[in-house]
N, C-alpha and C positions, 0 to 999 in steps of 0.2 A: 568308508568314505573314500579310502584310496585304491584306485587301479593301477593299468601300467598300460603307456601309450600300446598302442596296438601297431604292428608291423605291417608295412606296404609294400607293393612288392611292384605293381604296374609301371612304373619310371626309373627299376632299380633305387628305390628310398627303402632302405632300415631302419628303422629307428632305434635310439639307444635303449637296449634292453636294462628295465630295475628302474625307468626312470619315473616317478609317480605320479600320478594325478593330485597334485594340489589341489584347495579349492582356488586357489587364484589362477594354477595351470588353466583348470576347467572353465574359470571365468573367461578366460583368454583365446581359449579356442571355441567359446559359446560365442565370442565377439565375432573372431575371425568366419566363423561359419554360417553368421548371420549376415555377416558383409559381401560373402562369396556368394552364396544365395543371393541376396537382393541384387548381386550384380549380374545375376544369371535370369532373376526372375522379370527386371526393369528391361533386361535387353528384351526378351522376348515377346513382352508387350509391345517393345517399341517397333521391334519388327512387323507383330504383327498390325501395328497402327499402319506404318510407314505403307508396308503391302495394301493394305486395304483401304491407306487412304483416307484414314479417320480423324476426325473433327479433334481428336485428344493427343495428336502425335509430338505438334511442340510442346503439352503441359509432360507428356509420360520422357521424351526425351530430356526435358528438363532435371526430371527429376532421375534418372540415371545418371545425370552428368553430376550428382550431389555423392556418387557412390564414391569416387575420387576423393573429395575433401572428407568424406567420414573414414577412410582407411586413412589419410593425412594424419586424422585427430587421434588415430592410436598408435601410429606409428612415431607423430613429432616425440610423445616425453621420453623413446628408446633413442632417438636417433637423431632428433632435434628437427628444429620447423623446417630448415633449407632441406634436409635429405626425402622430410614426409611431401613435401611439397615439390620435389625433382620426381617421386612419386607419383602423385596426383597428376603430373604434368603429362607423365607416361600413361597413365592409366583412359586419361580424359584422350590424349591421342587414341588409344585402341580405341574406344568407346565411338569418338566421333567419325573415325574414317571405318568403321565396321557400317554406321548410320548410313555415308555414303555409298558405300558399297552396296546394300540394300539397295540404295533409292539405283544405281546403276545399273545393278540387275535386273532390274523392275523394268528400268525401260528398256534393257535389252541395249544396252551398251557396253558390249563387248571389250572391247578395246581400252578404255576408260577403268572398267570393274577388273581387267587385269594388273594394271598400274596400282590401282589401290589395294589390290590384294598384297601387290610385291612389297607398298610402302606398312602396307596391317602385319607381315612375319617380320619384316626390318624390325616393325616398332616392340614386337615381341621379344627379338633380339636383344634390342635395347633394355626391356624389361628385367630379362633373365640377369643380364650383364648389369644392371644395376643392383638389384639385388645380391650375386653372390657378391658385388664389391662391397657392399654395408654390412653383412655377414660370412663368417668363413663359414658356416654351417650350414648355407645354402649354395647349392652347386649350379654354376650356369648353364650348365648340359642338362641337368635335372629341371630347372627353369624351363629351359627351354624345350623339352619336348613335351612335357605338362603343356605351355602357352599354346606349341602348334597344334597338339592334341584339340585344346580347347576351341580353338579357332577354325580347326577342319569338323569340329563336330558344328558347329557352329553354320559356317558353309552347310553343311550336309542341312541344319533345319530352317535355313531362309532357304534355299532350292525345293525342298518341300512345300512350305509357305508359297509362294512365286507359282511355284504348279499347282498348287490348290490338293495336294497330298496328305489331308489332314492326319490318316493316321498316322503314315509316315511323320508327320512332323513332330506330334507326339509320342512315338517312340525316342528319336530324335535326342528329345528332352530328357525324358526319360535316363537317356545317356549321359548328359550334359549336367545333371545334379550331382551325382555321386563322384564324377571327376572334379566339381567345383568343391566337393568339400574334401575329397584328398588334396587340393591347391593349400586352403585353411590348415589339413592338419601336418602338411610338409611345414608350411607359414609359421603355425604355433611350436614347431618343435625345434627349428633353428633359433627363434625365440628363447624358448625358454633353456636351449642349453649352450645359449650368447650371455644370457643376462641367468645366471642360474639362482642369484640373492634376492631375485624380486621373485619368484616363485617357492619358494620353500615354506610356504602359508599357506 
């Protein structure tokens, strides 16, 4: 039943060698890696709604905007409601000026989709920077080039989208999965060797 975290190498992250899979570790990172997924999976619907225009784009960006308060709800009992919820606040800004930035591209507003791009890596800044200060086990530097990472791949599958590149777009993604769940297993492993007595089950 027990493993040992696996080692990442792509952002400079090691993880601490001998450390085990719990069943509560593994619960923990089954959570995180289902919340990084839906937040990768909801964007890209939305995108492609927003792009195309479709009849479902306020119901599907709604419910993205839900991916913020459910990373809130595991984060409040570590860290408490005000930290999970300065969280969410950051989380819901990337989310919603990523939205606009599509719709900016779309129309070909140059000028406009530069500004929001400059205000979308600020707010990843801010991300990173919140993070390693709730944790010394998460590094701002490592924060942050995971977030630009994500963000330029990101870019790279709405410019696809917008051209109408579908296969490109789907490689794309393709990309975009395996880095959202190195994000989760960076996530769960500052976790669990923050809080090491709630893991040891």
């Amino acid at each position: 039943m027990y493993g040992y975290f696996p080692v990442y190498s792509s952002y400079g992250y090691v993880a601490a060698r001998g450390c085990p899979w719990t069943p509560s570790k593994v619960e923990l990172n089954r959570t995180l890696r289902a919340l990084w997924a839906q937040h990768i999976y909801w964007t890209r619907l939305a995108v492609n709604s927003i792009v195309g225009g479709l009849p479902d784009t306020q119901a599907t960006l709604n419910r993205l905007l839900r991916n913020p308060e459910d990373f809130a709800a595991v984060l409040a009992p570590l860290y408490g409601a005000a930290k999970a919820a300065e969280f969410a606040k950051l989380l819901r800004e990337h989310l919603t000026i990523a939205a606009e930035l599509v719709q900016l591209l779309k129309s070909g507003n140059t000028q406009a989709a530069a500004d929001a791009q400059k205000r979308w890596y600020a707010n990843a800044d801010a991300i990173a920077a919140f993070l390693a200060g709730i944790n010394p086990f998460w590094s701002r530097q490592e924060w942050q080039k995971m977030l630009y990472e994500h963000l330029k791949l990101l870019t790279e599958e709405v410019a696809a989208r917008i051209a109408g590149n579908y296969t490109e777009n789907v490689a794309t993604n393709d990309r975009i999965e395996p880095q959202a769940y190195e994000m989760a297993d960076v996530m769960t492993e500052g976790i669990v060797r923050q809080f090491p007595s709630l893991f040891q089950s």
